[in-house]
ChimeraX commands (.cxc) that place a marker at each C-alpha (Angstrom):
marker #1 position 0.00,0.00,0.00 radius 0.5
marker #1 position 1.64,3.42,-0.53 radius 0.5
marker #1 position 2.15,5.63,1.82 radius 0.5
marker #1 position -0.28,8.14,0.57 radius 0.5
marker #1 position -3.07,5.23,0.34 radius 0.5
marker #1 position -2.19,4.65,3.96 radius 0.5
marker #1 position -2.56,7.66,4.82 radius 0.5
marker #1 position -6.22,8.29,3.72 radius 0.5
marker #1 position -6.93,4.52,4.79 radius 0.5
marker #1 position -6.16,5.65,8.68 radius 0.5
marker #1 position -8.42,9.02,8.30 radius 0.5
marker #1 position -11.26,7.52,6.49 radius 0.5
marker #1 position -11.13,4.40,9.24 radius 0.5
marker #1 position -10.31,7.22,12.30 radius 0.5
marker #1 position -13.17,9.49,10.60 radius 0.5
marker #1 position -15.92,6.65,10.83 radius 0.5
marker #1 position -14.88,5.22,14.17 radius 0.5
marker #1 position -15.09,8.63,15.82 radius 0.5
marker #1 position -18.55,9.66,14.67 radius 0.5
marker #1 position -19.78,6.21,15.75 radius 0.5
marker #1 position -18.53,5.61,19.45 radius 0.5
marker #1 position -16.97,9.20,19.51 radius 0.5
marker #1 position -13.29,10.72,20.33 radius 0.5
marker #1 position -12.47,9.95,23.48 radius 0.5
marker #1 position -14.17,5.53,23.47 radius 0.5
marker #1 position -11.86,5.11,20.44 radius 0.5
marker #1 position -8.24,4.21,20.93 radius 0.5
marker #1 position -5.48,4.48,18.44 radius 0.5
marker #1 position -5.15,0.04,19.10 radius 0.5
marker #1 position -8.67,0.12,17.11 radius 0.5
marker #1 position -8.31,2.27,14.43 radius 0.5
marker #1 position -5.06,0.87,13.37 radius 0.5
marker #1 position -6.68,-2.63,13.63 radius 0.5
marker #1 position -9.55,-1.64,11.49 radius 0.5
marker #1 position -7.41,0.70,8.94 radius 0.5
marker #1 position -5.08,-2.66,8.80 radius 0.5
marker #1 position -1.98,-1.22,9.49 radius 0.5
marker #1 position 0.13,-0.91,12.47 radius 0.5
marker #1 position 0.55,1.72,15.26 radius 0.5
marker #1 position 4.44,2.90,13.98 radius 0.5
marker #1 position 2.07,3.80,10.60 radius 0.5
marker #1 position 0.46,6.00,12.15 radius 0.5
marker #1 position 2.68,7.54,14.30 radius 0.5
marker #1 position 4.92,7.74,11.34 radius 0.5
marker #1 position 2.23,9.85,9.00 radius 0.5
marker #1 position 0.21,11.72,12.06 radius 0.5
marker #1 position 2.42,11.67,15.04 radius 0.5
marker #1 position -0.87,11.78,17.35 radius 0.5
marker #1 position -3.77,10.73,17.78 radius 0.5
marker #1 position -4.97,15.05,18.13 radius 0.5
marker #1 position -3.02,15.12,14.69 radius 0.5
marker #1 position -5.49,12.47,13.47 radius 0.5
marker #1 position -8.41,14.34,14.79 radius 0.5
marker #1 position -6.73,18.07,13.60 radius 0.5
marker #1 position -6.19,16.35,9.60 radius 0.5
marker #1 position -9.74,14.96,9.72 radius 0.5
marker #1 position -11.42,17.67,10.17 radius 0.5
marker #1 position -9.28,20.18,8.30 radius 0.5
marker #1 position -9.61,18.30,5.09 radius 0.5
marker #1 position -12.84,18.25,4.76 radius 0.5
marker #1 position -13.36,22.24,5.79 radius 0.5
marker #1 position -10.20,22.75,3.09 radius 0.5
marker #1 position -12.50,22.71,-0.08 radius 0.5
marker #1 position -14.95,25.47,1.70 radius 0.5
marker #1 position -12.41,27.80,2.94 radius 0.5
marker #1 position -10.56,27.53,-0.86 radius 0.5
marker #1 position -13.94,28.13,-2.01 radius 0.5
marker #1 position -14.85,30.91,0.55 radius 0.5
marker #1 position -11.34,32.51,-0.71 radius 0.5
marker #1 position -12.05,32.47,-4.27 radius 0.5
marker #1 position -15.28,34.05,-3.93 radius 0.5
marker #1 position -13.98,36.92,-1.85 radius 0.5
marker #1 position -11.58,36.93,-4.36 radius 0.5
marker #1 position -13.73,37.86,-7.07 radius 0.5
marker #1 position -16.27,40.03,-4.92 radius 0.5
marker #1 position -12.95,42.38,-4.59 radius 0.5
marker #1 position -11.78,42.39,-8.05 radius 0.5
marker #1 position -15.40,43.42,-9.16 radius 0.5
marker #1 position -15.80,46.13,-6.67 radius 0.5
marker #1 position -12.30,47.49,-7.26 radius 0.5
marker #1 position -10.93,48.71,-4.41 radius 0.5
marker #1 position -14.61,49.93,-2.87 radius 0.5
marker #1 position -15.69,48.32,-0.41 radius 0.5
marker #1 position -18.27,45.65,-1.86 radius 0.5
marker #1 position -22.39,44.76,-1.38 radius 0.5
marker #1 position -23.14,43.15,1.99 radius 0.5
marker #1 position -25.07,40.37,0.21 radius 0.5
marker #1 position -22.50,39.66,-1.94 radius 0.5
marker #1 position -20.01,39.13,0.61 radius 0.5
marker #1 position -23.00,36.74,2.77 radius 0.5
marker #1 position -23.24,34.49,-0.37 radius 0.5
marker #1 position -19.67,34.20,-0.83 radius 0.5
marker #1 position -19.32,32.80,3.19 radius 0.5
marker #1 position -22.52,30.48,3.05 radius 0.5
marker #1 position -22.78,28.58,-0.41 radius 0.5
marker #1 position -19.56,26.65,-0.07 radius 0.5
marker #1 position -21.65,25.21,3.34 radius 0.5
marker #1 position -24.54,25.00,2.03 radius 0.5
marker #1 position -23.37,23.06,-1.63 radius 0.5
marker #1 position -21.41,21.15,0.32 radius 0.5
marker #1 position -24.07,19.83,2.48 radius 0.5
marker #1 position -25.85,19.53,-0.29 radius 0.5
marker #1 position -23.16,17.28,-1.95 radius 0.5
marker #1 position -21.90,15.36,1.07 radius 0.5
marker #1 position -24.00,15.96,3.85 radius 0.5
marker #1 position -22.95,12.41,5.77 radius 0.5
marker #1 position -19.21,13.64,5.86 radius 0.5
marker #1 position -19.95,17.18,6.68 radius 0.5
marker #1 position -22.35,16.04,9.81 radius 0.5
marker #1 position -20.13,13.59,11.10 radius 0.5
marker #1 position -17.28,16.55,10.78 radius 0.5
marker #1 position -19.24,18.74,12.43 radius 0.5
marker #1 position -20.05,16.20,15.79 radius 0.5
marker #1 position -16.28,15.84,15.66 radius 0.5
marker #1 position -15.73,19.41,16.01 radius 0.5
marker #1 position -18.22,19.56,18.64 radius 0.5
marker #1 position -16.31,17.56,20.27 radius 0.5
marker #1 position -13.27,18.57,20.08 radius 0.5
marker #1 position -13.88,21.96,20.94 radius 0.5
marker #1 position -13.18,21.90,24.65 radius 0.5
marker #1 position -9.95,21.22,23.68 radius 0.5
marker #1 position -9.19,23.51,20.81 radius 0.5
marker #1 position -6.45,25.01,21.98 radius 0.5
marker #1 position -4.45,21.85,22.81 radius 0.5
marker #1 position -6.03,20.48,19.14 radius 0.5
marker #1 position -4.49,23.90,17.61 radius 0.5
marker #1 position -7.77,23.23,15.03 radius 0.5
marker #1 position -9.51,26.88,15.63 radius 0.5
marker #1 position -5.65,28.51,14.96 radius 0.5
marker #1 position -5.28,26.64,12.15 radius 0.5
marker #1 position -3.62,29.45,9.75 radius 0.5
marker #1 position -5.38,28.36,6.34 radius 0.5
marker #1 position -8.75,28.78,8.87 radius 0.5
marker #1 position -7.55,31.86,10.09 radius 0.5
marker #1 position -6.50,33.79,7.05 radius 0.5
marker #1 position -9.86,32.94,5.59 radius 0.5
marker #1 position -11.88,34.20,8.76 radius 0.5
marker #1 position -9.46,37.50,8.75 radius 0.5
marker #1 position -10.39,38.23,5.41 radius 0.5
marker #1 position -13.88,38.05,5.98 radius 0.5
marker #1 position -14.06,39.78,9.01 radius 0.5
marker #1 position -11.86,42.46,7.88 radius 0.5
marker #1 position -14.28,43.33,4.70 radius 0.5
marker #1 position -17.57,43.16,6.86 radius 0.5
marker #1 position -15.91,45.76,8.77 radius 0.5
marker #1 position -15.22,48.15,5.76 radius 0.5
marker #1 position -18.49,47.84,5.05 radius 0.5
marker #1 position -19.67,48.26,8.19 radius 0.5
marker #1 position -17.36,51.25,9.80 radius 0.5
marker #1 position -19.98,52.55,12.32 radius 0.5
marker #1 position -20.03,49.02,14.20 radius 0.5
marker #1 position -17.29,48.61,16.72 radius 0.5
marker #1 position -14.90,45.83,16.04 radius 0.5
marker #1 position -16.36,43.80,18.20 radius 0.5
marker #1 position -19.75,44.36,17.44 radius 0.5
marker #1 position -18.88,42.71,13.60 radius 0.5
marker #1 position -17.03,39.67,15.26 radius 0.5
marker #1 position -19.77,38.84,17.42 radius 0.5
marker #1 position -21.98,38.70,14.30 radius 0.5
marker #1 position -19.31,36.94,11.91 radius 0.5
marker #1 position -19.84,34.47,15.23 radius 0.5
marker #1 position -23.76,34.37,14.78 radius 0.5
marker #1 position -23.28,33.50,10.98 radius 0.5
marker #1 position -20.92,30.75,11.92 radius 0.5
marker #1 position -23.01,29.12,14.11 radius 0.5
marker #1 position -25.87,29.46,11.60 radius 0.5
marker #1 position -23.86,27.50,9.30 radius 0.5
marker #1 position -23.41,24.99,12.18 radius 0.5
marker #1 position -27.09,24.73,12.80 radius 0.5
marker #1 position -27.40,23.82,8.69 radius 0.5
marker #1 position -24.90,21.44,8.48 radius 0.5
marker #1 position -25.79,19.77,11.97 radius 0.5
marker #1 position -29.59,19.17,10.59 radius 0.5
marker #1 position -31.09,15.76,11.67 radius 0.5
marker #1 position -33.87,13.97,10.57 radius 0.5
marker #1 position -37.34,15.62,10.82 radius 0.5
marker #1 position -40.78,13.31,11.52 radius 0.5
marker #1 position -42.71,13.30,8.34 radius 0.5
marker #1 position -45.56,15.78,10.40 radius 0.5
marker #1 position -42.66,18.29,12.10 radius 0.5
marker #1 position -43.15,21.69,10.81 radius 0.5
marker #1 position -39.54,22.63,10.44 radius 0.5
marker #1 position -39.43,19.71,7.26 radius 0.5
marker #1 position -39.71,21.20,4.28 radius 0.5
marker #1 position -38.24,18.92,1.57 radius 0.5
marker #1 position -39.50,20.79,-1.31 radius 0.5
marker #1 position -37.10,23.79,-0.81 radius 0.5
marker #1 position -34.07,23.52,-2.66 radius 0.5
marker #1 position -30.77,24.43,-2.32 radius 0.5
marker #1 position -30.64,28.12,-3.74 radius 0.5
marker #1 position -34.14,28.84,-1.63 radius 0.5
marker #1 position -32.22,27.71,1.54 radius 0.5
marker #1 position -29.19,29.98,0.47 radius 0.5
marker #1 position -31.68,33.08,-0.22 radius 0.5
marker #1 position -33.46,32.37,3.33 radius 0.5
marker #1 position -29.99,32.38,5.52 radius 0.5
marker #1 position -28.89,35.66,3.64 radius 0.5
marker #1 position -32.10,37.23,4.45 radius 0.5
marker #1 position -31.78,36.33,7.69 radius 0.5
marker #1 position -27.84,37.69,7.99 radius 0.5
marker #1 position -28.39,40.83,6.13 radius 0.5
marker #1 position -31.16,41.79,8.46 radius 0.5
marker #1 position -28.65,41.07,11.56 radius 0.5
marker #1 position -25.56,42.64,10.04 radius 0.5
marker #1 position -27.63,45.50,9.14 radius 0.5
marker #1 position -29.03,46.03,12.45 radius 0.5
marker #1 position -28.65,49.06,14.92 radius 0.5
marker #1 position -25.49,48.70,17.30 radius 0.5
marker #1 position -26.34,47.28,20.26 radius 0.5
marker #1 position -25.88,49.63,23.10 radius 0.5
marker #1 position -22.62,51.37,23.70 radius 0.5
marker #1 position -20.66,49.06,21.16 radius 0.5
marker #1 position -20.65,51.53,17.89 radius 0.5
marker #1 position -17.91,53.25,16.76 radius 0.5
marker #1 position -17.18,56.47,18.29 radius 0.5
marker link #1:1,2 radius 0.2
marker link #1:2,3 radius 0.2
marker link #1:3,4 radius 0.2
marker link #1:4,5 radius 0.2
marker link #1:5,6 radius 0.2
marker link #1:6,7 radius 0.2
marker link #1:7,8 radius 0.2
marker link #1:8,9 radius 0.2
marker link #1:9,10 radius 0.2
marker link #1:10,11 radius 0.2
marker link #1:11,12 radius 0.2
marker link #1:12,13 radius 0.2
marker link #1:13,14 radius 0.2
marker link #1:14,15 radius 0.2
marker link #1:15,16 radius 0.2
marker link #1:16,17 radius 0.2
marker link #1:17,18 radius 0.2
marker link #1:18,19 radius 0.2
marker link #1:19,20 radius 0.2
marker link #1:20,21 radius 0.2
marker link #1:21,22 radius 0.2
marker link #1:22,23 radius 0.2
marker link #1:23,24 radius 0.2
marker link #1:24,25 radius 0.2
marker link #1:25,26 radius 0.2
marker link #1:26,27 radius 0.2
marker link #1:27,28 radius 0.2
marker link #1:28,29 radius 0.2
marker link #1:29,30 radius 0.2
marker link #1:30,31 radius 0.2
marker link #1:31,32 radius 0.2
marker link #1:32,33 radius 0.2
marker link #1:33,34 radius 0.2
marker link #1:34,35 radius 0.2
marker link #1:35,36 radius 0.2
marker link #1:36,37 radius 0.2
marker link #1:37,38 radius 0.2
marker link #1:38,39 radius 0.2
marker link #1:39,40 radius 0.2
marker link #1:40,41 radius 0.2
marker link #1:41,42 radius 0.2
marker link #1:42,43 radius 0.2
marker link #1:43,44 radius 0.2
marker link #1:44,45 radius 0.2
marker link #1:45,46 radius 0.2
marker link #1:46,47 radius 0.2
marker link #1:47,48 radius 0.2
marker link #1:48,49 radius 0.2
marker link #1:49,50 radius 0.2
marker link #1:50,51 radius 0.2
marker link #1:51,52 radius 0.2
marker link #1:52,53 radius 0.2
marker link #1:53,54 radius 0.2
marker link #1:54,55 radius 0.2
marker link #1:55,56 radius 0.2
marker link #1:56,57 radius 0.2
marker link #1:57,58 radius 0.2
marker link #1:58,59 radius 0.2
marker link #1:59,60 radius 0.2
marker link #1:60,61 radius 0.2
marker link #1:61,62 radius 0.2
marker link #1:62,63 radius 0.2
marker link #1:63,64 radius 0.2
marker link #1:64,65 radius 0.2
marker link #1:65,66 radius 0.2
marker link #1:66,67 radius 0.2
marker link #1:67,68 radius 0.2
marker link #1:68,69 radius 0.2
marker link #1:69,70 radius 0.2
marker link #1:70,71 radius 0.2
marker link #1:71,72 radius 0.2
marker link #1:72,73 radius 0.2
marker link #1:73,74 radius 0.2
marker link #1:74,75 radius 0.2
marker link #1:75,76 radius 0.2
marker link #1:76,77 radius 0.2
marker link #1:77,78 radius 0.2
marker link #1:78,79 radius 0.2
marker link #1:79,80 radius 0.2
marker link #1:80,81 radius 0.2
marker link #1:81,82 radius 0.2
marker link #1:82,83 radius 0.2
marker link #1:83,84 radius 0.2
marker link #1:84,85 radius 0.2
marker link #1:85,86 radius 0.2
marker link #1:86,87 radius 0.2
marker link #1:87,88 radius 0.2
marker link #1:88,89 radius 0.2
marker link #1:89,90 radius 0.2
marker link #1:90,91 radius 0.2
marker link #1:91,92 radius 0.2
marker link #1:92,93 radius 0.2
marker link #1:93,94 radius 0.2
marker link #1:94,95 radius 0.2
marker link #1:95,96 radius 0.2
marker link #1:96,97 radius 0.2
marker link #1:97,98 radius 0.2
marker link #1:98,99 radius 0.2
marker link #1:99,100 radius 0.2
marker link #1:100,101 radius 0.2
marker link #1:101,102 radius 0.2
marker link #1:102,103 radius 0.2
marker link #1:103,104 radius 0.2
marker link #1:104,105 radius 0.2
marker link #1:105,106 radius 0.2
marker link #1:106,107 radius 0.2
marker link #1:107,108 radius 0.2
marker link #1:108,109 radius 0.2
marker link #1:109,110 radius 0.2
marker link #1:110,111 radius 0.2
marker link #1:111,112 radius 0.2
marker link #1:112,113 radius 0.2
marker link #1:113,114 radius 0.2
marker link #1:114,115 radius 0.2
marker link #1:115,116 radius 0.2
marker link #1:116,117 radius 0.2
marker link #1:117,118 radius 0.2
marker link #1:118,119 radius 0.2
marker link #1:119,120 radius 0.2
marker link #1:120,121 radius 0.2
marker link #1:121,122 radius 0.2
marker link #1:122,123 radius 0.2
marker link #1:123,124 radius 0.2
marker link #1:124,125 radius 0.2
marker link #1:125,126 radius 0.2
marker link #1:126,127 radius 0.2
marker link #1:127,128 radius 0.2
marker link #1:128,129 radius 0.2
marker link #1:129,130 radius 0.2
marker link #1:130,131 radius 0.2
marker link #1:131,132 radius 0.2
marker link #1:132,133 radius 0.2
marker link #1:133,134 radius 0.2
marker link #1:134,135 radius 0.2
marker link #1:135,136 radius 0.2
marker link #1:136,137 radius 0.2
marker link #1:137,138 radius 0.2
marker link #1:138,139 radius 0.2
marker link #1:139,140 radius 0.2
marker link #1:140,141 radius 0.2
marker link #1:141,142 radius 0.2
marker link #1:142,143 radius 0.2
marker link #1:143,144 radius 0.2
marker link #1:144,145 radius 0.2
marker link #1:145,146 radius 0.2
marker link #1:146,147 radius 0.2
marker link #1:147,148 radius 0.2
marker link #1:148,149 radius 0.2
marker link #1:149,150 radius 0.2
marker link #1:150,151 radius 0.2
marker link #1:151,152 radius 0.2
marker link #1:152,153 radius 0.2
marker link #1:153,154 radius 0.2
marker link #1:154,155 radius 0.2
marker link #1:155,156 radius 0.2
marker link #1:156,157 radius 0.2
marker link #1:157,158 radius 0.2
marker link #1:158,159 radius 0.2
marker link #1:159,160 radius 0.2
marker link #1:160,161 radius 0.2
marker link #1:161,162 radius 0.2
marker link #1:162,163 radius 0.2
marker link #1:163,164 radius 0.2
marker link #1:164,165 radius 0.2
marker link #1:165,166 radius 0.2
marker link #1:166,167 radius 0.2
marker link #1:167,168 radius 0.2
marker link #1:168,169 radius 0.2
marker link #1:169,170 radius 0.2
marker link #1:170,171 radius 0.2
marker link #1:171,172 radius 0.2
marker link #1:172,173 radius 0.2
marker link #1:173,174 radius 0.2
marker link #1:174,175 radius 0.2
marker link #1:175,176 radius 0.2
marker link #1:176,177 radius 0.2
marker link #1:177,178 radius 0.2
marker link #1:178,179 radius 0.2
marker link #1:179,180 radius 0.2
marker link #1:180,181 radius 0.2
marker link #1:181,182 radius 0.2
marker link #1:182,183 radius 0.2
marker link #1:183,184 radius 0.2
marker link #1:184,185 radius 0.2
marker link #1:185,186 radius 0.2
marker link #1:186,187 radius 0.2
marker link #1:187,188 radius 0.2
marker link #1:188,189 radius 0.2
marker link #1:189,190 radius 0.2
marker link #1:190,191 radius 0.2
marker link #1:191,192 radius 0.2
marker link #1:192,193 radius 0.2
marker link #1:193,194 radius 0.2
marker link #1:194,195 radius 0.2
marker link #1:195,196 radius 0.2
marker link #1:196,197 radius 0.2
marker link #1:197,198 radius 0.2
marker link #1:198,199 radius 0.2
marker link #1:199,200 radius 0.2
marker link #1:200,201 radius 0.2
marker link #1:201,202 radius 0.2
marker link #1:202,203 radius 0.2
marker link #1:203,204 radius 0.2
marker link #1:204,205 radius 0.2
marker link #1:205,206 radius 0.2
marker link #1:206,207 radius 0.2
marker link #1:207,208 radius 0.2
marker link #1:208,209 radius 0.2
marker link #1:209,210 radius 0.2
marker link #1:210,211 radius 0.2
marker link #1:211,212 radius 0.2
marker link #1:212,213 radius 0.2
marker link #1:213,214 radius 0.2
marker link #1:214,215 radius 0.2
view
């Protein structure tokens, strides 16, 4: 097996193990077992089981954030050098999610429990400083805030952080009962993209909330 085939072998085997009994029931002993390899393989590609856990997740987010930074991309070549349309920006952040979800919804919902999780222990995991993560939240939440000047700094990363977990609360969907009244099966993917936006704009847009504008 090559080492690259190995490689994928321990994080698709790692992947499916931890959404099924969860991070901390599964041992490294039963992933290499089940990946058929042995435990110098994956010390030898991973180092750690956290390095396991940090390369699972970030591979699947990679395609978004590429995404998320080719959009922005060409929002700011199109708007040259002004500060571009709110909306614009909103689409640019949610479709890669959204298509994704769309296109792989299993793998995105089993990354998303893992990041759940994980995050208690995101600073020992390093996986919310990742820099390819970072540079693409920077750049978003330094255009929202040239397009939003009279909102304090803060005030825009607290809603960046309401987006975010919107996008969580997509991707994490479950099942519905056939007679809920949240399941709406006919709506597809660009109506679900149009709702969210409406839904952002409106908070983005909002007044300040008290003493956090820009003075």
């Amino acid at each position: 097996m090559k080492n690259s085939d190995t490689k994928t072998k321990i994080l698709d085997v790692a992947e499916k193990l931890f959404a099924e009994t969860g991070i901390h029931a599964t041992s490294i002993r039963q992933i290499v077992k089940e990946a058929g390899v042995n435990v110098a393989s994956l010390h030898y590609h991973f180092g750690s089981k956290e390095a396991v856990i940090h390369e699972i997740i970030t591979r699947r987010l990679r395609p978004i954030n590429e995404a998320k930074e080719k959009h922005l991309d060409e929002i700011e070549e199109a708007s040259a050098g002004k500060p571009p349309e709110l909306e614009a920006v909103l689409r640019a952040f949610i479709e890669p999610h959204i298509h994704m979800h769309k296109v792989a919804g299993d793998k995105v919902k089993i990354i998303m429990k893992l990041m759940v999780q994980v995050e208690d222990e995101a600073e020992k995991l390093k996986l919310l400083h990742d820099p390819a993560m970072m540079t693409v939240f920077n750049r978003y939440i330094s255009t929202l805030q040239s397009i939003l000047p009279h909102l304090s700094s803060s005030e825009v990363l607290w809603r960046f952080k309401f987006m975010i977990g919107s996008m969580h609360a997509i991707m994490l969907q479950h099942p519905m009962p056939p007679d809920s009244p949240f399941k709406n099966e006919k709506e597809n993917t660009e109506d679900i993209i149009n709702h969210v936006i409406t839904f952002l704009k409106a908070g983005f847009l909002a007044p300040a909330s008290t003493n956090s504008s820009v003075e």
